[in-house]
MIDOSE-1310 file (N, C-alpha, C; in nm, 2 decimals, decimal comma, always signed):
residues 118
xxxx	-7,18/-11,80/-6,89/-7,10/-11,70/-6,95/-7,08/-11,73/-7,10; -7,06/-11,84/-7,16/-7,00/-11,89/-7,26/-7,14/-11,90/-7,37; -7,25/-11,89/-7,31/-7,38/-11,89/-7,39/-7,42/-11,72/-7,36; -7,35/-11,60/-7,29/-7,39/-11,54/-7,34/-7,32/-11,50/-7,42
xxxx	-7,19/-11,52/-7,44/-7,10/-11,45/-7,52/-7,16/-11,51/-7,67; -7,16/-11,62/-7,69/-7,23/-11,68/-7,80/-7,35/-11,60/-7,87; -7,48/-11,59/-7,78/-7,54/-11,46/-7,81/-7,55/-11,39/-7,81; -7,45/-11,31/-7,81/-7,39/-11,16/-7,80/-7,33/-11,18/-7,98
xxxx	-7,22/-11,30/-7,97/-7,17/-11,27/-8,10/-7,28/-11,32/-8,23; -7,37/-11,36/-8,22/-7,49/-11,45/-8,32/-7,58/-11,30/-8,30; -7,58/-11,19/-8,26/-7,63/-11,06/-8,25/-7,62/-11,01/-8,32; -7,45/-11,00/-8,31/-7,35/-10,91/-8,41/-7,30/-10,96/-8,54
xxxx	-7,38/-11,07/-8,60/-7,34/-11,14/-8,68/-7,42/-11,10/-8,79; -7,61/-11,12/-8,68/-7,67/-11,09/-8,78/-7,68/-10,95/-8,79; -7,67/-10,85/-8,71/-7,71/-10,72/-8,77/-7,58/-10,69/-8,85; -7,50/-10,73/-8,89/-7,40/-10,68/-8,99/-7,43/-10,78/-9,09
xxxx	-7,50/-10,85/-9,13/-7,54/-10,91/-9,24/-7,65/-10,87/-9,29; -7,72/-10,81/-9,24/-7,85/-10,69/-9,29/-7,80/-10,58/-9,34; -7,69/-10,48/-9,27/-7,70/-10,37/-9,34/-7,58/-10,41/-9,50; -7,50/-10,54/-9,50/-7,44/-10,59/-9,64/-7,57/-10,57/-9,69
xxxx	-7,69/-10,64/-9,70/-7,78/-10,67/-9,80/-7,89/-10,53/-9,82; -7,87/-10,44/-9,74/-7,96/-10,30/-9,78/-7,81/-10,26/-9,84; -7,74/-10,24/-9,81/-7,61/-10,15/-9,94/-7,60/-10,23/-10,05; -7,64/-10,33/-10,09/-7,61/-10,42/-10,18/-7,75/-10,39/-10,25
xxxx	-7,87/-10,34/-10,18/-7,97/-10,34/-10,26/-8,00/-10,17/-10,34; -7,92/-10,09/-10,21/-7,92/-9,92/-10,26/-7,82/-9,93/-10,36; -7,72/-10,01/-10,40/-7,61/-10,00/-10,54/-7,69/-10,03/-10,60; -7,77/-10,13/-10,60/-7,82/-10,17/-10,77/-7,91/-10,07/-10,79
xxxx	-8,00/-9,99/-10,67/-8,09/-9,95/-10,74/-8,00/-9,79/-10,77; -7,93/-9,77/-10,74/-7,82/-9,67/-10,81/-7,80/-9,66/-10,90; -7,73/-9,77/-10,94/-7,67/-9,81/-11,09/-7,79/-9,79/-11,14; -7,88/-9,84/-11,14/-7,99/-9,88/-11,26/-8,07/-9,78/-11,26
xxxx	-8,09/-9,66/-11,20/-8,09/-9,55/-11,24/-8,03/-9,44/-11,33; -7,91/-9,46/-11,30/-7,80/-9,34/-11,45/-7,71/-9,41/-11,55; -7,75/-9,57/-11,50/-7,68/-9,66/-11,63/-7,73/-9,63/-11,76; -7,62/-9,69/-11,82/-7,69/-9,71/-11,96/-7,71/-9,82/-12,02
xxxx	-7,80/-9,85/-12,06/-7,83/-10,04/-12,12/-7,72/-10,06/-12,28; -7,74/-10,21/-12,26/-7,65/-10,21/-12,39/-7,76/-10,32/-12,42; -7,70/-10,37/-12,57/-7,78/-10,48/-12,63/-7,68/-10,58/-12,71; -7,74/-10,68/-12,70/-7,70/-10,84/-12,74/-7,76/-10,91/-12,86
xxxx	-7,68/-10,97/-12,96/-7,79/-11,05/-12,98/-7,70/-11,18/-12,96; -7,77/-11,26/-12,92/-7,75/-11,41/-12,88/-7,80/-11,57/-12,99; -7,69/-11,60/-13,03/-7,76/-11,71/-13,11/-7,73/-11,84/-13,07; -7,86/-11,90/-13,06/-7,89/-12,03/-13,01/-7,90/-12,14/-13,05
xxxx	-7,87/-12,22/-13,02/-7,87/-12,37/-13,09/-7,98/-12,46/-13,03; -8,05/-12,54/-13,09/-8,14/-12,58/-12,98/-8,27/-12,58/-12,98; -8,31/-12,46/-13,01/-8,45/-12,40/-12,99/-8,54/-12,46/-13,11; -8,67/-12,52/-13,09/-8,71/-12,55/-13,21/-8,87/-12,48/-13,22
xxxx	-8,91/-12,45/-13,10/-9,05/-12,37/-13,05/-9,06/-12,29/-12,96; -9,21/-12,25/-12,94/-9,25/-12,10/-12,87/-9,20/-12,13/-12,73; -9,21/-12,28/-12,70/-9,21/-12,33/-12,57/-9,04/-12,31/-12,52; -8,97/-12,32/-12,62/-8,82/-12,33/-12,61/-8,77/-12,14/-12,60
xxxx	-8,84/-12,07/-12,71/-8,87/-11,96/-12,68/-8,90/-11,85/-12,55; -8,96/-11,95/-12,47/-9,05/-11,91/-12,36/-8,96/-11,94/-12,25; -8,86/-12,04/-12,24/-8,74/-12,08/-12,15/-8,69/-12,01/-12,15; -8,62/-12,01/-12,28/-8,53/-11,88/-12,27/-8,54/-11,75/-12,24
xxxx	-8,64/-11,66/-12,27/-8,73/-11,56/-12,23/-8,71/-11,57/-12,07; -8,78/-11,68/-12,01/-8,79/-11,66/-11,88/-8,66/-11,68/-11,78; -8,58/-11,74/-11,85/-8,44/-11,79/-11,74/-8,35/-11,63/-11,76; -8,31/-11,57/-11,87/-8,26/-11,46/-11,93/-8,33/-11,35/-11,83
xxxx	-8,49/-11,34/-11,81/-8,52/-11,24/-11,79/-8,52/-11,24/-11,66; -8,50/-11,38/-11,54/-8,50/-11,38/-11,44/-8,37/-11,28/-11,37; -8,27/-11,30/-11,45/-8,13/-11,24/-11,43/-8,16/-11,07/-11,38; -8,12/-11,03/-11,29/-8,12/-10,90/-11,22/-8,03/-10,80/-11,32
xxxx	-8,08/-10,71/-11,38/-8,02/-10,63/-11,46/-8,07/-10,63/-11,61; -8,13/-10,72/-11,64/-8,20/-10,78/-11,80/-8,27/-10,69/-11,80; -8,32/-10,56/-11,88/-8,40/-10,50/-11,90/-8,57/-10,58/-12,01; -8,50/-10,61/-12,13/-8,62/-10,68/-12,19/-8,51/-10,81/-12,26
xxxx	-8,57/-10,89/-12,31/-8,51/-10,99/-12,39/-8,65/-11,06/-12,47; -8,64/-11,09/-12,57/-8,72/-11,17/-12,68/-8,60/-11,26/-12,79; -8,68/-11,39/-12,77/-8,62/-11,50/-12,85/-8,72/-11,55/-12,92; -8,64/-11,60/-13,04/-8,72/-11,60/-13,20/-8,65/-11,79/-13,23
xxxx	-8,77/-11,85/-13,22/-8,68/-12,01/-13,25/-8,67/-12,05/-13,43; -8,74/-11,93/-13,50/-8,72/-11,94/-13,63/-8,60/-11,92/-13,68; -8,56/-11,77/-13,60/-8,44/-11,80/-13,64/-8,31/-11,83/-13,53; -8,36/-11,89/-13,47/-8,24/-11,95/-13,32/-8,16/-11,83/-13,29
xxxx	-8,23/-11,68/-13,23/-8,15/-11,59/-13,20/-8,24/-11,53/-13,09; -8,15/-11,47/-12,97/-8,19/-11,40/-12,85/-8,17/-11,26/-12,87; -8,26/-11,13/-12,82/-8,19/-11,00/-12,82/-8,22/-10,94/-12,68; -8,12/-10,93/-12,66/-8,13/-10,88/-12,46/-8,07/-10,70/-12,50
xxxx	-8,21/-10,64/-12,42/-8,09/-10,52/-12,34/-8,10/-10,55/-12,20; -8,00/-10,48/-12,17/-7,94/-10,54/-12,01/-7,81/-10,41/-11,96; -7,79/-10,44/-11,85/-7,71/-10,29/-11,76/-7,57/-10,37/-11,77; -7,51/-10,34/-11,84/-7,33/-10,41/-11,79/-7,31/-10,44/-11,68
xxxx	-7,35/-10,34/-11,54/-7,32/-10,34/-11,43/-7,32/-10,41/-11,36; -7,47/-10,49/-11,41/-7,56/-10,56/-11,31/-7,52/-10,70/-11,30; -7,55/-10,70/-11,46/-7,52/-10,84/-11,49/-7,44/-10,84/-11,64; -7,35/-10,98/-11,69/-7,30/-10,97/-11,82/-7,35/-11,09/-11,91
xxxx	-7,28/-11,11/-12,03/-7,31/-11,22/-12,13/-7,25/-11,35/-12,04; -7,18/-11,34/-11,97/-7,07/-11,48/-11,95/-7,25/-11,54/-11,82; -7,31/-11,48/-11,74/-7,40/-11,52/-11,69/-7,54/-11,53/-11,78; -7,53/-11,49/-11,88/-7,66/-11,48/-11,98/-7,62/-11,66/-12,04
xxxx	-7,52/-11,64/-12,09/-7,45/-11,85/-12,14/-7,49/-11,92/-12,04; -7,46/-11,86/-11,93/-7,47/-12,00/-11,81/-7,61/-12,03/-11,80; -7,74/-11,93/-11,80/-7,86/-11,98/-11,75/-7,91/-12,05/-11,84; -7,88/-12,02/-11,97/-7,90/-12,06/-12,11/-7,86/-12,22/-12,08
xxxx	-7,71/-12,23/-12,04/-7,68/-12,38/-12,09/-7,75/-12,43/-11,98; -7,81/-12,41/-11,87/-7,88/-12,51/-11,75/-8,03/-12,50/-11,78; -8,05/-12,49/-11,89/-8,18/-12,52/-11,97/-8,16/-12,61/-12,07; -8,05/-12,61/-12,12/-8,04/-12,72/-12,22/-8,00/-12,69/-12,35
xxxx	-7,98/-12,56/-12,37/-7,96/-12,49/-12,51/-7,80/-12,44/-12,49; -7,75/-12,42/-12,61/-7,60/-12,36/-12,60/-7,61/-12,23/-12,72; -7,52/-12,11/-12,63/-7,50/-12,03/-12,68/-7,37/-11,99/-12,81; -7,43/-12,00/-12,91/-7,27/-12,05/-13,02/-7,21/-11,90/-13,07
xxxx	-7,31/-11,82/-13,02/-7,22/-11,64/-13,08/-7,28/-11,54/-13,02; -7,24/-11,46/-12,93/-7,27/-11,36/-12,88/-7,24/-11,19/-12,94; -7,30/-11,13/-12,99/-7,28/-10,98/-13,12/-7,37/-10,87/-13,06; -7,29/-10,73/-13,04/-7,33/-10,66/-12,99/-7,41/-10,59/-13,08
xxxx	-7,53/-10,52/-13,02/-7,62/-10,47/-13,16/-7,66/-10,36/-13,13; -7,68/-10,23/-13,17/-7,73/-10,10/-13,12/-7,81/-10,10/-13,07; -7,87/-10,03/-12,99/-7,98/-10,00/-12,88/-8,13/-10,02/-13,01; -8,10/-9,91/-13,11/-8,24/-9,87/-13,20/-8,21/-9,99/-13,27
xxxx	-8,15/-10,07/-13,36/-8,15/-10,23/-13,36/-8,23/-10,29/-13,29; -8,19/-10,30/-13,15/-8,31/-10,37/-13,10/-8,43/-10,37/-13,04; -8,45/-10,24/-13,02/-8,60/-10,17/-13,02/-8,71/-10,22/-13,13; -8,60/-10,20/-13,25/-8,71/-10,28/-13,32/-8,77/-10,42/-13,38
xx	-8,68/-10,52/-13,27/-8,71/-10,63/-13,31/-8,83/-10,66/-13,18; -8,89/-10,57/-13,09/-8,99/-10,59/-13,02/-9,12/-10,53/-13,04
C-alpha cells in the first residue's frame, strides 16, 4: 500500500511540473511577441581583444530575452537590445562578472542609436 501511494503521489508530482514548464514557456513566447525591446550600452573594463569580445557576445547573448548585442574591446563598451520582461541589466552584470570582466556603467541608449552601431 505504502509503494502505491508513493507512486501515485511521484505521478502527480510529475505531471504538475510539466504543465509549470509549458505555461512558463507560452509567457515568454507571449511577451516576446507584443514587447518592446529596449537598449543598453554597457561599459567594460577588462576587455582587451576580439577573443574577450567574443565572451562577452556569447555569455550576454546566451541570456533568454537578449535580442542582439555586439562588444567593441577598443572601446571597452557593450550594446544590448533586450525585452525588460524577460530579462534585465542586474542579470546582464552577473554573466559578465563570471567571465571575468566587470561592468563599471550601465546608460540607456535609443533603439535607432543602436541599430546603428551593428
Amino acid at each position: 500500500m505504502k509503494i502505491l501511494i508513493i507512486v501515485c503521489l511521484f505521478f502527480a508530482f510529475s505531471c504538475n511540473n510539466a504543465t509549470t514548464k509549458k505555461n512558463s514557456s507560452e509567457l515568454v513566447s507571449a511577451v516576446s511577441g507584443n514587447a518592446k525591446t529596449i537598449a543598453v550600452e554597457l561599459a567594460i573594463q577588462g576587455m582587451t581583444c576580439t577573443g574577450c569580445e567574443q565572451t562577452i557576445q556569447s555569455g550576454i547573448s546566451s541570456l533568454k530575452g537578449v535580442k542582439q548585442v555586439k562588444a567593441n574591446f577598443k572601446n571597452g563598451k557593450a550594446f544590448v537590445e533586450f525585452l525588460p520582461e524577460i530579462v534585465d541589466t542586474i542579470q546582464m552584470k552577473e554573466k559578465i562578472a563570471t567571465s571575468g570582466y566587470v561592468v563599471a556603467s550601465i546608460k540607456s541608449i535609443p533603439l535607432d542609436s543602436l541599430r546603428s552601431k551593428f
